[in-house]
C-alpha positions in Angstrom: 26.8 -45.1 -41.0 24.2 -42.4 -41.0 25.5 -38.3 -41.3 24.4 -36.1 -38.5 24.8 -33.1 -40.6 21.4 -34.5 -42.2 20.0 -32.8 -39.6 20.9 -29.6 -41.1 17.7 -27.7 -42.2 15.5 -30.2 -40.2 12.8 -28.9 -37.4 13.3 -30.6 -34.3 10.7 -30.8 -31.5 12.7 -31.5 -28.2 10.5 -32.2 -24.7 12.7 -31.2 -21.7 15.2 -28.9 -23.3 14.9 -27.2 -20.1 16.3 -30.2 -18.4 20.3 -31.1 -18.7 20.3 -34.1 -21.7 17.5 -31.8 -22.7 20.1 -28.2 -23.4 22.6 -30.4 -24.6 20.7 -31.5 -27.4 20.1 -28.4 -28.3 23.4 -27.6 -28.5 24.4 -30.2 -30.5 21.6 -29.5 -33.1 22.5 -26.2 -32.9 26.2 -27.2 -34.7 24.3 -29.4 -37.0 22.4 -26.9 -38.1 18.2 -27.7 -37.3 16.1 -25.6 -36.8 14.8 -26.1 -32.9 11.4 -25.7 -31.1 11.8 -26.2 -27.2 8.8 -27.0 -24.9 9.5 -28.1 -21.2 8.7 -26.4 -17.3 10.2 -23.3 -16.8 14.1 -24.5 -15.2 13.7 -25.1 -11.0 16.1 -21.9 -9.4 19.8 -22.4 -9.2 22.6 -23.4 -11.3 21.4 -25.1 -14.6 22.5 -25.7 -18.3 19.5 -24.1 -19.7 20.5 -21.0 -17.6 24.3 -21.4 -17.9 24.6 -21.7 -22.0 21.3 -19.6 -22.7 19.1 -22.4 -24.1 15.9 -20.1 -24.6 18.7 -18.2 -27.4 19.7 -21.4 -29.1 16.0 -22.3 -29.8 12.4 -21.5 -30.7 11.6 -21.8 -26.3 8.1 -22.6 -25.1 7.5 -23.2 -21.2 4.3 -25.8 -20.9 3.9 -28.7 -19.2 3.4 -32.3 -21.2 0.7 -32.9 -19.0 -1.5 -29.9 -20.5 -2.7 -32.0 -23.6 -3.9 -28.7 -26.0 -0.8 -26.6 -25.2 1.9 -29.3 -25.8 -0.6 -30.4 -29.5 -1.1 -27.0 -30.1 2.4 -26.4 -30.1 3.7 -29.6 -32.2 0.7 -28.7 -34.8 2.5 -25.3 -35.1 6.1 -26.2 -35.5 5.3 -29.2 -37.7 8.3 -31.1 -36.6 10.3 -33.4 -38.9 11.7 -35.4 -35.5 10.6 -35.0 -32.2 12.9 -36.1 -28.5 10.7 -37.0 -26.1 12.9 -36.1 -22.8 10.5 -33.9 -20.6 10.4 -36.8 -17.1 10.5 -36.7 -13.3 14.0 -38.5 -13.7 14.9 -39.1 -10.4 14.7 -42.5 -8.3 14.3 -40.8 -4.5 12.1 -38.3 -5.6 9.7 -41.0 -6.8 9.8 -42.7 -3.8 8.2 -39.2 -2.0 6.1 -38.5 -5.2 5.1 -41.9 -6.9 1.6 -41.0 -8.5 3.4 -37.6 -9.9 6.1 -39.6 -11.4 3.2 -42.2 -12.9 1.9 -39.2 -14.3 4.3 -37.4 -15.8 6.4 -40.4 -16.9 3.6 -42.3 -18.2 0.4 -40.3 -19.1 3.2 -37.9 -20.4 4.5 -40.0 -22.7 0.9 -41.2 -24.1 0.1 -36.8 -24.4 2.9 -36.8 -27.0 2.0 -39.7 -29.0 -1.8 -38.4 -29.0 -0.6 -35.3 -30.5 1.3 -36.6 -33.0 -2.0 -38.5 -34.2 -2.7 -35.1 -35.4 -0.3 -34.4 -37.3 -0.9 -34.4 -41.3 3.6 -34.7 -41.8 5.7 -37.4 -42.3 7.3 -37.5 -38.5 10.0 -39.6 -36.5 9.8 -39.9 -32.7 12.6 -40.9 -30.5 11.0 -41.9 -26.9 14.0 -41.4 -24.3 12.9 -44.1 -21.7 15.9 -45.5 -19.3 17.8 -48.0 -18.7 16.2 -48.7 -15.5 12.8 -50.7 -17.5 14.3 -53.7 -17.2 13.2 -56.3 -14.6 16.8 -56.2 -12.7 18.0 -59.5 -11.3 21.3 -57.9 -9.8 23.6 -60.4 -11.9 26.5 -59.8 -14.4 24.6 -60.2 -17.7 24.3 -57.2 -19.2 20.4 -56.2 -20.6 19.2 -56.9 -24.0 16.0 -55.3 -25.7 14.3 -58.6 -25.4 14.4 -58.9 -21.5 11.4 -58.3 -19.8 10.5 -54.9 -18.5 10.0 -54.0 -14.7 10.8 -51.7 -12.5 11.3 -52.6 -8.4 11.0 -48.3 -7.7 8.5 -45.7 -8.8 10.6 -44.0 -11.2 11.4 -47.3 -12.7 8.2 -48.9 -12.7 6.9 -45.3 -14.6 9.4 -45.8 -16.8 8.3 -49.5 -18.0 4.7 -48.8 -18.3 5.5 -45.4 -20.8 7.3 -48.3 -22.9 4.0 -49.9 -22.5 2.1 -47.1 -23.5 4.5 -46.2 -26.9 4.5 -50.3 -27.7 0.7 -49.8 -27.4 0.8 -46.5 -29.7 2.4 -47.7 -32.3 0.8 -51.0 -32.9 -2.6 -49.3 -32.7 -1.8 -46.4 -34.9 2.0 -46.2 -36.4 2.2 -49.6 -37.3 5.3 -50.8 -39.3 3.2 -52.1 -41.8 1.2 -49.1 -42.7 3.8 -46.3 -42.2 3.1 -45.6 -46.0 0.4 -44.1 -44.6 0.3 -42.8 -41.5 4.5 -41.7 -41.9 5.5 -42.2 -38.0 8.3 -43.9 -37.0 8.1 -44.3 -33.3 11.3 -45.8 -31.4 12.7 -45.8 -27.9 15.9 -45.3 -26.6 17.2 -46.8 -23.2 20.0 -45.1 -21.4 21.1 -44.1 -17.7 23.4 -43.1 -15.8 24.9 -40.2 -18.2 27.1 -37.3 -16.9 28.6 -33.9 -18.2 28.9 -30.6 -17.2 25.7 -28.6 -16.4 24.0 -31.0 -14.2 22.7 -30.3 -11.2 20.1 -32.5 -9.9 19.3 -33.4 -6.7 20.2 -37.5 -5.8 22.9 -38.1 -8.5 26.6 -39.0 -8.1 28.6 -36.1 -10.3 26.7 -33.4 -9.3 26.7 -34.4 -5.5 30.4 -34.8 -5.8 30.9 -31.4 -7.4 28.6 -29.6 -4.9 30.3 -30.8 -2.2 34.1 -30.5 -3.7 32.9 -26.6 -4.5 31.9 -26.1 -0.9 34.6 -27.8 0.4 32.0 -30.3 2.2 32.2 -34.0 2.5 31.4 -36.2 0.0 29.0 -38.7 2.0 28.2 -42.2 -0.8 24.7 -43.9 -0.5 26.1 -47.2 -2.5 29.8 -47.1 -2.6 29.8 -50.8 -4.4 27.1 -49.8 -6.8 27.8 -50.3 -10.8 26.2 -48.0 -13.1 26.7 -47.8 -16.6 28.3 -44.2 -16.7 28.5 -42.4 -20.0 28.9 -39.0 -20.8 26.0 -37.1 -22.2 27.0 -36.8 -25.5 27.5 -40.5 -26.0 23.4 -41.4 -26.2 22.6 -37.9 -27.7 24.4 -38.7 -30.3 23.0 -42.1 -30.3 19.5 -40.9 -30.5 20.4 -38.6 -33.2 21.5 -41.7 -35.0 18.6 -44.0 -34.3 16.3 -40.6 -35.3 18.0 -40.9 -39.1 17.4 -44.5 -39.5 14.2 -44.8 -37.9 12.3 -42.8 -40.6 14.1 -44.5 -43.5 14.1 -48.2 -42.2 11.1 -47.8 -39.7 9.4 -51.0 -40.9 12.7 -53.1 -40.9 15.0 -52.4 -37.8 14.1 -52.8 -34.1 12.2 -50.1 -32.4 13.7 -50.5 -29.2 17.9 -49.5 -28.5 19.9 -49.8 -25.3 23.1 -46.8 -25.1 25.8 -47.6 -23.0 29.3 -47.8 -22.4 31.2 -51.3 -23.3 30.5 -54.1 -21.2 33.8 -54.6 -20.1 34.1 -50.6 -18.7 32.8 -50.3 -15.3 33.5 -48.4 -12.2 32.3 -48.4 -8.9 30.6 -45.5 -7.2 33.0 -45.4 -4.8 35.3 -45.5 -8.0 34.5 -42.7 -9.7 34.4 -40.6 -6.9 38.4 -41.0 -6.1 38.7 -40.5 -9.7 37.0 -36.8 -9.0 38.4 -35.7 -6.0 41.9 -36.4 -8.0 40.7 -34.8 -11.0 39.5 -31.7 -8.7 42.4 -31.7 -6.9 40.9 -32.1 -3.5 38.0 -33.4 -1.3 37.1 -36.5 0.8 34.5 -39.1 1.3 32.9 -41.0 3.3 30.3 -43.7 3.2 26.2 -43.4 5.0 25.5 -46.7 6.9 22.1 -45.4 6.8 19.7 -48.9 6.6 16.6 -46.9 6.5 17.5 -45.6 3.0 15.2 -46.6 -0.1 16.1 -49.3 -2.3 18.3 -48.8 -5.4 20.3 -51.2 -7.6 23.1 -52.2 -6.8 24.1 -53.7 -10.4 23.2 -52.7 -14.0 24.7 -53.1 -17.2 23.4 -52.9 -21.0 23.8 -55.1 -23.8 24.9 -52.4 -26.7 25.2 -54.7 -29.8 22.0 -54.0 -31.3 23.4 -50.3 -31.3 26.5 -51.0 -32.7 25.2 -53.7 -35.7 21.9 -51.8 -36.6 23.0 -48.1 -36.1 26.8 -48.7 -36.3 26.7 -46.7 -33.1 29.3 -47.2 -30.1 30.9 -45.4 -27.4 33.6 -43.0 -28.3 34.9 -42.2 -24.9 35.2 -44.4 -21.4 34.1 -43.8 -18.3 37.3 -42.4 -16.9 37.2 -40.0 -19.9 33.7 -39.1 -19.6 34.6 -38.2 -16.0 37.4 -36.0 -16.8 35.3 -33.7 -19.5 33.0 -33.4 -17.1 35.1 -32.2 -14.2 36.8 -30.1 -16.9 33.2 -28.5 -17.8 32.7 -28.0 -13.7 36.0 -26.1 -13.1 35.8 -24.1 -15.9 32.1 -23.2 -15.2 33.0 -22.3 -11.4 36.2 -20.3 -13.0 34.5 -18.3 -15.7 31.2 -19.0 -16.0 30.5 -16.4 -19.4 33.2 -18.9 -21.0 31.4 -21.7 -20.5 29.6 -22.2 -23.9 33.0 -21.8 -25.7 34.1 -24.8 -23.8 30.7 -27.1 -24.3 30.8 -26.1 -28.1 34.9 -27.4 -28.0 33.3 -30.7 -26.6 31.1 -31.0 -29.0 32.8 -30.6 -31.6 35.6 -32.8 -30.5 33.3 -35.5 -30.0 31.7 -35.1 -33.4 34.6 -35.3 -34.6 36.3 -38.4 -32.8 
């Protein structure tokens, strides 16, 4: 099993640290001692990790857009990165649906502006592209989604998704091959995961932070798809998983797959409608109820991950469930709305505890 704290000394290039996987990496690498380089869109108004633990202090922080080809190279040449996390995305399913060709964009071209840069780049480098766990042609059934299944996408934000693991798939076999990465040094690998939770997020369309809006304005909690099973997780359960697979992809880059699901254990799932009585009793009050709204846009109803590549290639696997991830990120919420200048004590606490479980 690979040592994080071999990230100690290491420069790390992080897309997205602006976003909310995006500050917690930086948090976490922070601990482990890398130095960081930042380089996402400036945060949208409002409540957000990057505001709330003070990101832009935690790291070397550059606002530019991945889209903008000779900023974002400019900046990799610079830094000269010994890992890059590729997280910067429009990561939301409704938006998409108002916004397609911008999430195409972003999601896609995006991803292919990284990888162009990091032709450049004279340095032995490992690249972990976070994709979702949404690229998967979903048939709605039981069987949980292996690395083999074909790719798909039935929305926008999916669809985007699958073509960026196109575009890397089509980066690496045309110039980081496997076979020649005694020369060109690049290990290029992408990491499927959704549905992850924790404190700081805020995003528009997504379950925990709908709940905690409407539980801190002492609103009604209204469910889209009450029977809908995701495969929660909290956020540090992939980061950490990424920070694995970015070890072992530059040592063992021409022998282990290049592709990894994250996720929870099969057997632990919950509901929507689930984990939102599980909130209101962890908050200590609130109510729900559910939108018979027909005309809404279509999202899945079912989706689960096959995680054994994790476990047997990176000897990676969940640490906490889904009723645990729930309550440490209710925890982070309350103690956010109760003292929000504490608030990194408490995320570095859950840090380390995990690191340490």
């Amino acid at each position: 099993m690979v040592n994080l704290n071999q990230y100690k000394g290491k420069r790390v290039f992080i897309t997205g640290h602006t976003g909310f996987k995006g500050g917690w990496l930086v948090k976490i690498l922070n601990i482990l001692g890398a130095e960081v380089k930042g380089y996402a869109l400036i945060p949208n108004k409002g409540p957000c990790f990057f505001d709330a633990l003070h990101i832009d202090h935690c790291c070397e922080n550059v606002f530019g857009n991945i889209l903008n080809i000779s900023h974002l190279s400019d900046e990799i040449k610079k830094f000269q990165p010994d890992f890059i996390f590729h997280l910067a995305a429009q990561p939301l399913v409704r938006l998409s649906y108002e916004d397609p060709s911008y999430t195409f964009y972003v999601n896609a071209i995006g991803t292919a502006n990284i990888l162009n840069a990091v032709r450049e780049l004279d340095k032995a480098c490992t690249l972990v592209m976070i994709t979702t766990d949404k690229v998967y042609h979903n048939n709605e059934w039981e069987y949980p989604y292996r690395e083999c299944d074909p790719l798909g996408g039935y929305d926008p934000y999916s669809a985007s998704k699958a073509c960026a693991e196109l575009v890397i798939n089509s980066f690496r076999n045309s110039f980081f091959h496997p076979d020649k990465y005694a020369k060109h040094k690049k290990a290029i690998l992408t990491a499927r995961a959704g549905n992850v939770i924790g404190g700081g997020d805020w995003a528009q369309d997504r379950l925990i932070p709908d709940i905690v809006k409407a539980l801190e304005q002492s609103e009604e909690i209204i469910l889209r798809n009450p029977t809908a099973v995701r495969p929660w997780q909290h956020v540090l359960e992939p980061l950490c998983g990424y920070l694995h697979l970015g070890l072992l992809g530059g040592k063992q880059y021409q022998s282990i797959p290049k592709a990894f699901n994250f996720g929870p254990c099969a057997e632990d799932t919950l509901t929507v409608e689930e984990m939102t009585a599980m909130a209101i009793q962890l908050w200590g009050h609130g109510s729900y109820r559910i939108e018979t709204n027909t005309e809404q846009v279509h999202e899945a109803n079912l989706l689960k991950l096959d995680i054994s590549l994790a476990k047997k290639e990176l000897e990676w696997q969940p640490k906490l469930n889904a009723s645990q991830a729930l309550e440490w990120s209710l925890a982070w919420y309350l103690d956010y709305y109760k003292s929000p200048s504490s608030i990194a004590q408490l995320t570095d606490k859950q840090i380390d505890e995990y690191l340490s479980l």
